[in-house]
ZATI-554241 format. One record per atom (N, C-alpha, C): residue number from 1; y, z, x. Coordinates in steps of 0.2 Angstrom, whole numbers. Layout:
! residues N
PT num     v     w     u
PT NUM     Y     Z     X
...
This chain:
! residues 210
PT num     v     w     u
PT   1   -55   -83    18
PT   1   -61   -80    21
PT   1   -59   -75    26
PT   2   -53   -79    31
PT   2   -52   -71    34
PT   2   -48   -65    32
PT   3   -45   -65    28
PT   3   -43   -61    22
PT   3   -47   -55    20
PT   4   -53   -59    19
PT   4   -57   -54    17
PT   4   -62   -51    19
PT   5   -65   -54    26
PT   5   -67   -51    32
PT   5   -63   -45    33
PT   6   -56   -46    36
PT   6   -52   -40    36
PT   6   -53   -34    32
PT   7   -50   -37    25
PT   7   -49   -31    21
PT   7   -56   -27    20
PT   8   -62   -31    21
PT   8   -70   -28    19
PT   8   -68   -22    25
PT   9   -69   -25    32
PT   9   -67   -21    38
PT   9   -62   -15    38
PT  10   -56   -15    35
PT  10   -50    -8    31
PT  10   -57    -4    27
PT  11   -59    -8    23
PT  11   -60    -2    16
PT  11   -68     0    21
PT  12   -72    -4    23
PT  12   -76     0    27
PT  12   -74     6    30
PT  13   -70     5    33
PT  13   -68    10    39
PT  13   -67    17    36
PT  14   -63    14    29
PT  14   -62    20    26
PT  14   -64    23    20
PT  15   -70    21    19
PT  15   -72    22    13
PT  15   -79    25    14
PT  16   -83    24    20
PT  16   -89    27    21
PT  16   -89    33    24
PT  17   -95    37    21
PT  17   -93    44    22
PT  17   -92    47    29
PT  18   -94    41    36
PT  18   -92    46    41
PT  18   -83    42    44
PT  19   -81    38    40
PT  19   -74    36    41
PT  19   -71    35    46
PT  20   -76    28    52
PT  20   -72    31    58
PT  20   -67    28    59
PT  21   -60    26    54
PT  21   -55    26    56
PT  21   -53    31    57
PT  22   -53    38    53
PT  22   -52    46    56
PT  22   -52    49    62
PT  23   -58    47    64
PT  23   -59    47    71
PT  23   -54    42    77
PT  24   -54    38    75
PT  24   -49    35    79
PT  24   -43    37    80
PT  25   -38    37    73
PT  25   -34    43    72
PT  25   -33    48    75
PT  26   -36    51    75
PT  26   -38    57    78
PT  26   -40    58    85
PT  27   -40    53    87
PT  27   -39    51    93
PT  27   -33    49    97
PT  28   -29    44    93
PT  28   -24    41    95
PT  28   -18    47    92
PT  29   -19    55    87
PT  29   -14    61    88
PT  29   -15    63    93
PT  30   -22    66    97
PT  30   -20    69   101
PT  30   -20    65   106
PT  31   -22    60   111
PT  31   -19    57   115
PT  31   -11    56   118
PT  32    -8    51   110
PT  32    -1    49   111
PT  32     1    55   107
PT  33    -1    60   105
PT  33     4    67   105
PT  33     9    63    97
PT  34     5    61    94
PT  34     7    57    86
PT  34     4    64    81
PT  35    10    62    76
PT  35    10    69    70
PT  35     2    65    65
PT  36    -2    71    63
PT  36    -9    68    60
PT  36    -3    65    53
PT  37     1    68    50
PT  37     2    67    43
PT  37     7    58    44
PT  38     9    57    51
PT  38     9    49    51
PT  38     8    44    52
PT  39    -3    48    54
PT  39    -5    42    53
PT  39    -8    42    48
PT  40    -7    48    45
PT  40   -11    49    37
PT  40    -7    43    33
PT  41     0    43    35
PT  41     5    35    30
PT  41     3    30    34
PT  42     0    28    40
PT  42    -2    22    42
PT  42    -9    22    38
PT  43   -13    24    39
PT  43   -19    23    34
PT  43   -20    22    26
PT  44   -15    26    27
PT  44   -12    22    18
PT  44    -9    18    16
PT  45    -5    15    20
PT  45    -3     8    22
PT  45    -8     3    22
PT  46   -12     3    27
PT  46   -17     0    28
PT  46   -23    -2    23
PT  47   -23     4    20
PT  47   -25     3    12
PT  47   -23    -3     6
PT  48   -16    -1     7
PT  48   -12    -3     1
PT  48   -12   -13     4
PT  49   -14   -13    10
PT  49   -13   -19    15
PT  49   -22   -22    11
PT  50   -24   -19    11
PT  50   -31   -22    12
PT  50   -34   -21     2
PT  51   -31   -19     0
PT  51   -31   -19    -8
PT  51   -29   -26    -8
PT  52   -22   -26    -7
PT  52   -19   -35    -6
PT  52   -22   -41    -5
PT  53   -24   -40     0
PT  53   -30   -44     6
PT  53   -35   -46     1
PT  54   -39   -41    -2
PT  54   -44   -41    -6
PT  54   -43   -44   -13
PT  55   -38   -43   -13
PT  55   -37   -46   -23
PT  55   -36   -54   -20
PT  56   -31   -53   -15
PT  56   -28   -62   -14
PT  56   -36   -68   -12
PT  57   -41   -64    -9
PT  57   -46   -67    -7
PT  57   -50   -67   -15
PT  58   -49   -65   -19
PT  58   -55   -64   -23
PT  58   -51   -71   -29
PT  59   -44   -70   -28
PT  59   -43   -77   -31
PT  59   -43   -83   -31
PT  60   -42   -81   -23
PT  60   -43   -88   -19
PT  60   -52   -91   -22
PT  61   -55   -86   -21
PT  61   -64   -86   -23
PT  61   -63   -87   -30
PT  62   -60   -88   -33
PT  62   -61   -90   -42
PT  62   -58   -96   -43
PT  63   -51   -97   -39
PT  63   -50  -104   -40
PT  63   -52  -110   -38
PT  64   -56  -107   -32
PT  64   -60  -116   -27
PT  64   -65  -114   -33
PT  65   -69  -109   -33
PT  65   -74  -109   -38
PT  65   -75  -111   -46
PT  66   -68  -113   -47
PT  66   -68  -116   -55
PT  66   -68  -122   -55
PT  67   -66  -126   -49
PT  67   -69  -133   -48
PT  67   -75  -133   -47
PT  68   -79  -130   -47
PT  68   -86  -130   -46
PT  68   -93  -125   -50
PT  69   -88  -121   -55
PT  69   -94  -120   -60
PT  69   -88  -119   -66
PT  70   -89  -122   -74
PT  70   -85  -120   -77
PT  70   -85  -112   -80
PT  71   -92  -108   -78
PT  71   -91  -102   -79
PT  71   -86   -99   -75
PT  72   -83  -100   -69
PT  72   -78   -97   -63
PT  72   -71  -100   -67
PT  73   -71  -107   -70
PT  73   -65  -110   -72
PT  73   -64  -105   -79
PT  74   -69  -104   -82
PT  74   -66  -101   -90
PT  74   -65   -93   -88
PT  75   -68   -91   -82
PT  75   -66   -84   -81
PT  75   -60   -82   -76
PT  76   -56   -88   -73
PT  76   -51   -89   -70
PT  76   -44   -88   -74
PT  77   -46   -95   -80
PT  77   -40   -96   -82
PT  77   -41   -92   -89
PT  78   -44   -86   -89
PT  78   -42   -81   -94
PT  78   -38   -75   -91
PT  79   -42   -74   -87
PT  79   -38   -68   -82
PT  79   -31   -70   -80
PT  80   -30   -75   -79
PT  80   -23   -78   -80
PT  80   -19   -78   -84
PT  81   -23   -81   -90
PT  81   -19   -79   -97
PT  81   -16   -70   -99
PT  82   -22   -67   -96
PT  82   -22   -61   -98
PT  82   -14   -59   -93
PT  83   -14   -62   -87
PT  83   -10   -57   -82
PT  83    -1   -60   -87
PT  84    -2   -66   -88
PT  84     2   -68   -90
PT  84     8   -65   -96
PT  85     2   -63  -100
PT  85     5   -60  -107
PT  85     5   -53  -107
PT  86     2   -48  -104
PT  86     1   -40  -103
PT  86     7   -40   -97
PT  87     7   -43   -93
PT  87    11   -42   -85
PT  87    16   -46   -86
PT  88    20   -47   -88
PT  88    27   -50   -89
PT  88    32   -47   -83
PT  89    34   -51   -78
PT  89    37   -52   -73
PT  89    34   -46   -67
PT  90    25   -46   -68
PT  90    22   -41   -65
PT  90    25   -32   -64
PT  91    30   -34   -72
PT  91    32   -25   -71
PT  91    24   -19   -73
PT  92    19   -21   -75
PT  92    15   -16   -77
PT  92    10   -15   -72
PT  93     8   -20   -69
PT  93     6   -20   -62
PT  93     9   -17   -57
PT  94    15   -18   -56
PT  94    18   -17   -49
PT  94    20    -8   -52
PT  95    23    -7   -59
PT  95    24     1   -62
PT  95    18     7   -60
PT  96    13     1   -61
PT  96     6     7   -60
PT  96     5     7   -52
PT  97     5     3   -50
PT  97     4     2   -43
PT  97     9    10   -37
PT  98    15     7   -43
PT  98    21    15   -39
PT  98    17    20   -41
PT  99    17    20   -47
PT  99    14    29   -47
PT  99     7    33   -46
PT 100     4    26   -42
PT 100    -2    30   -40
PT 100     1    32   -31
PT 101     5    27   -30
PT 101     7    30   -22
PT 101     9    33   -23
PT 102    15    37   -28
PT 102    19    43   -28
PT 102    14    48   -32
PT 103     8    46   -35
PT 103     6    53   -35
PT 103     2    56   -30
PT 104     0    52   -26
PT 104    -3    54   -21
PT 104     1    56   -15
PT 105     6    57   -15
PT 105    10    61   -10
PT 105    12    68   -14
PT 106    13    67   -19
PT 106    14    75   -21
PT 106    11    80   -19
PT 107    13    86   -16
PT 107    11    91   -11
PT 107     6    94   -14
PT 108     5    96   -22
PT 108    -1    99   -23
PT 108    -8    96   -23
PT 109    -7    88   -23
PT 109   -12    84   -25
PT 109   -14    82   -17
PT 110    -7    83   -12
PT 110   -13    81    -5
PT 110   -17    87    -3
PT 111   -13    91    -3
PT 111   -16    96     0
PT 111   -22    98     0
PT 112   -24    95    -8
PT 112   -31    96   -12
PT 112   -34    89    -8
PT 113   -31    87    -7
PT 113   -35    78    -4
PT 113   -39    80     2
PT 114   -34    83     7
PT 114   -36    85    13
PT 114   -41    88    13
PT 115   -42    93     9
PT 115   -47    99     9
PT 115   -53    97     5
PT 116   -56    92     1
PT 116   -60    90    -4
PT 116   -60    83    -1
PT 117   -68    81     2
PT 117   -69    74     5
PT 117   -69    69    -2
PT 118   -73    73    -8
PT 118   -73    68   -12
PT 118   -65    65   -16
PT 119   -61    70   -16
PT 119   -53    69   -19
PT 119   -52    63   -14
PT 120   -53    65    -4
PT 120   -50    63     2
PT 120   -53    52    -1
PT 121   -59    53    -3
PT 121   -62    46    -2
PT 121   -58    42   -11
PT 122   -57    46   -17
PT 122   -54    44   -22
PT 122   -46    42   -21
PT 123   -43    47   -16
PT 123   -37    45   -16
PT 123   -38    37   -12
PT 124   -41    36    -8
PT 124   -42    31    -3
PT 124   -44    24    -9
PT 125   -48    23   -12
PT 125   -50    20   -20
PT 125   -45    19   -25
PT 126   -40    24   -25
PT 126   -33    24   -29
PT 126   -30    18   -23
PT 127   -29    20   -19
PT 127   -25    14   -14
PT 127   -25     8   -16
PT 128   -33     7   -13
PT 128   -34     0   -14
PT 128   -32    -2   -18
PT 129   -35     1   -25
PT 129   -35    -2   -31
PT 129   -26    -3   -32
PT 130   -20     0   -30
PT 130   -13     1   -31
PT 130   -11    -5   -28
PT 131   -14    -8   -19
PT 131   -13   -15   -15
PT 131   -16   -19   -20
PT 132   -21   -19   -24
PT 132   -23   -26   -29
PT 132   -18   -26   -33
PT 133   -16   -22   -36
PT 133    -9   -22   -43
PT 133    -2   -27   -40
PT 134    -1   -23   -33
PT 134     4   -28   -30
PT 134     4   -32   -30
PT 135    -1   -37   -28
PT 135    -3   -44   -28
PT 135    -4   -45   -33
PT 136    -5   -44   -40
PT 136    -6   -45   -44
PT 136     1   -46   -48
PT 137     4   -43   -47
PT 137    12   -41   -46
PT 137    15   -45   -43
PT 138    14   -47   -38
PT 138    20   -51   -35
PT 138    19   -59   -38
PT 139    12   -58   -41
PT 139     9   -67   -43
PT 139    14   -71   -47
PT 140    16   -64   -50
PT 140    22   -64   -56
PT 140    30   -66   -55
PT 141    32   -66   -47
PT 141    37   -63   -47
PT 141    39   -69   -42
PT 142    44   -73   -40
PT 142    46   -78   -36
PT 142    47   -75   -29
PT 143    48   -79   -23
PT 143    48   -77   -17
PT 143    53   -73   -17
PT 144    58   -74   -19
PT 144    65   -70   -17
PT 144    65   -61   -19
PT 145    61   -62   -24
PT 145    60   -55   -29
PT 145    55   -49   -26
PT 146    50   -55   -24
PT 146    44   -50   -20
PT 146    47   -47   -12
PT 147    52   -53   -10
PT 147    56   -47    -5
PT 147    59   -43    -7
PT 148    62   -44   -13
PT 148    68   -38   -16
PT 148    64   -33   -18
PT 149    58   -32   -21
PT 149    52   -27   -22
PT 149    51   -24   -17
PT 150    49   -28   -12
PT 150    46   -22    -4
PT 150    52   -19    -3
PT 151    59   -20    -2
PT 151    64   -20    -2
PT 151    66   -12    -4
PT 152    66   -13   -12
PT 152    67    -7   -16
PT 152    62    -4   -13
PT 153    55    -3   -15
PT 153    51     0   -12
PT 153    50     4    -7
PT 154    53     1    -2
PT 154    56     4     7
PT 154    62     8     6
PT 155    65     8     0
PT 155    71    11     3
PT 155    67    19    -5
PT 156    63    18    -7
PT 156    61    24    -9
PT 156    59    28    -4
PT 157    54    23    -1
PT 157    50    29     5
PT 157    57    31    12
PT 158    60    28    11
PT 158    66    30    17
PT 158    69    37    12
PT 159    73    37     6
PT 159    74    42     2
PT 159    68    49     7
PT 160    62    48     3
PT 160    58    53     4
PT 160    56    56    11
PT 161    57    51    16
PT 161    56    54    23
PT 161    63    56    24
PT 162    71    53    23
PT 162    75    59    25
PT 162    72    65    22
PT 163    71    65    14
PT 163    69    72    13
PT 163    66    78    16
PT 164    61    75    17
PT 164    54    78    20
PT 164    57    78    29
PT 165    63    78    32
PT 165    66    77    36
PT 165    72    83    37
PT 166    74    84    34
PT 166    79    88    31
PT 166    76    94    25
PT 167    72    96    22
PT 167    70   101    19
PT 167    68   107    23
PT 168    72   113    22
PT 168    70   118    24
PT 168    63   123    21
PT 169    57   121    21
PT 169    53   122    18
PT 169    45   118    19
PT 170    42   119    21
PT 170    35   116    21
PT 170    32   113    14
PT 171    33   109    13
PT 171    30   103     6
PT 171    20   102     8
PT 172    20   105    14
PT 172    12   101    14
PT 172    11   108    18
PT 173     8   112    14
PT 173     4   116    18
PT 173    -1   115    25
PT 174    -5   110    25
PT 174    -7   108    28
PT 174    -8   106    35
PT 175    -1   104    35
PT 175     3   101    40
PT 175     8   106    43
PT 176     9   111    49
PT 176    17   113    51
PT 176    23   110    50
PT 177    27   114    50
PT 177    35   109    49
PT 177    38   103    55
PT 178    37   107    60
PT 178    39   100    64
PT 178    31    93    65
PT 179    29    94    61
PT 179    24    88    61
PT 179    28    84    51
PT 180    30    86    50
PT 180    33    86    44
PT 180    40    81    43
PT 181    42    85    48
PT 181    48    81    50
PT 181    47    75    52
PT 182    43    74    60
PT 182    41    68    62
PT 182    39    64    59
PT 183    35    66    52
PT 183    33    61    47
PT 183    40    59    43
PT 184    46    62    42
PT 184    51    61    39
PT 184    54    55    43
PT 185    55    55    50
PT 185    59    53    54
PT 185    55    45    56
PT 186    46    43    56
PT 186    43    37    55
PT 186    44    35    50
PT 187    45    39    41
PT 187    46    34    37
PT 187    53    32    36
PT 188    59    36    40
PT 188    66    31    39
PT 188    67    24    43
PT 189    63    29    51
PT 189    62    22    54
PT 189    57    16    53
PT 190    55    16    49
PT 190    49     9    46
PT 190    53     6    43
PT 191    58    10    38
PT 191    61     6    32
PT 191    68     3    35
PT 192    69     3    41
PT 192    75     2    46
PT 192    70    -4    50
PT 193    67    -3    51
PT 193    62    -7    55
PT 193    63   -15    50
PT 194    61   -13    44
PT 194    58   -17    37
PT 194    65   -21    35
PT 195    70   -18    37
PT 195    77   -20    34
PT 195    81   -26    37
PT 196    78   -24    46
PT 196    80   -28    52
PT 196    78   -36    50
PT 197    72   -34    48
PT 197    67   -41    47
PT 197    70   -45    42
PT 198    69   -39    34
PT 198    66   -42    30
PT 198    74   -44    24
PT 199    78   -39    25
PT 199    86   -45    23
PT 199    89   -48    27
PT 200    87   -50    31
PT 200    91   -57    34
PT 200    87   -62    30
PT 201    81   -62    29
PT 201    76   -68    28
PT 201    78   -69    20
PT 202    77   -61    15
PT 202    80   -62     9
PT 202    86   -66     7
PT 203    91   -65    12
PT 203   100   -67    13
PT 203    99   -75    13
PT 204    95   -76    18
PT 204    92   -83    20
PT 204    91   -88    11
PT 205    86   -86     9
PT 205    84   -87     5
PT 205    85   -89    -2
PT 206    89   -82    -4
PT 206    94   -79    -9
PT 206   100   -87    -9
PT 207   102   -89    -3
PT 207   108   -92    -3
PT 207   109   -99    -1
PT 208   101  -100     2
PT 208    99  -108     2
PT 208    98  -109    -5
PT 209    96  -105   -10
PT 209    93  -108   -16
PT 209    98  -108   -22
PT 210   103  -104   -20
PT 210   109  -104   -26
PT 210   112  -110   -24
């Protein structure tokens, strides 16, 4: 339940047409003097966080509910069936889940995002629906795996923030180049932050279970 208070709480925030996580944002740039296009990856974090939050509540909601109506138990354990045979080891889930985040960073397609509310609220819609996939995706995948996923994962978005860190050229119109950078320099640092955490615990894991 709380789960999904939360994530109802994200997608409101973001999905109504006056958005006031933006405004907060937008507050919290210019205040603490933060680049907008790093909190534009916090909100899309946030997104992909409450996609998650939401799917995992929704089956939490079908499985208590199949003990108590056989219509909840036969549409439980078919969607199961379904995930089990189309989603083999959650690669089609977790595939499609990448390439919505990776298209929505492409510079032609933000730039358009930015500028076009109803692209800005579709992209936001793409998220979520990308944070259920994962979850839908990790249901498939053992503990040890689903760290070695966010893992891989991390270390793409670190890839692209050097990038976008070391490019001589503005990728986002939008944005000037040193807000650009800053955005390069938060996504190495996250995946450096994520790595402190999240392979010792992997290692941990990995090597209790061998």
């Amino acid at each position: 339940m709380l789960l999904l208070v939360l994530s109802s709480t994200l997608i409101i925030s973001m999905l109504t047409p006056l958005e006031p996580i933006d405004y907060l944002f937008a507050a919290l740039s210019t205040n603490l003097n933060v680049s907008p296009f790093g909190l534009i990856m916090v909100s899309d974090i946030l997104l992909l966080i409450a996609g998650y939050w939401l799917a995992s509540s929704l089956n939490a909601f079908l499985s208590v509910g199949g003990s108590l109506s056989d219509f909840l138990a036969h549409a439980y354990s078919r969607l199961s069936r379904v995930n089990r045979s189309l989603n083999r080891k959650g690669l089609v889930s977790l595939s499609v889940a990448l390439l919505i985040i990776a298209l929505s960073y492409v510079p032609a397609i933000l730039n358009a995002v930015l500028l076009q509310f109803e692209l800005h609220v579709l992209m936001h819609v793409s998220l979520l629906f990308a944070g259920s996939l994962i979850y839908v995706g990790f249901r498939r995948l053992s503990s040890n795996m689903r760290l070695l996923s966010y893992l891989l994962g991390c270390k793409a978005m670190a890839v692209f923030g050097a990038y976008l860190l070391v490019s001589p050229v503005v990728l986002y119109s939008y944005f000037p180049y040193y807000e650009q950078a800053q955005a390069g320099v938060a996504m190495v640092a996250m995946c450096a932050a994520s790595d402190a955490t999240i392979i010792p615990l992997w290692l941990k894991r990995y090597f209790s279970g061998a």
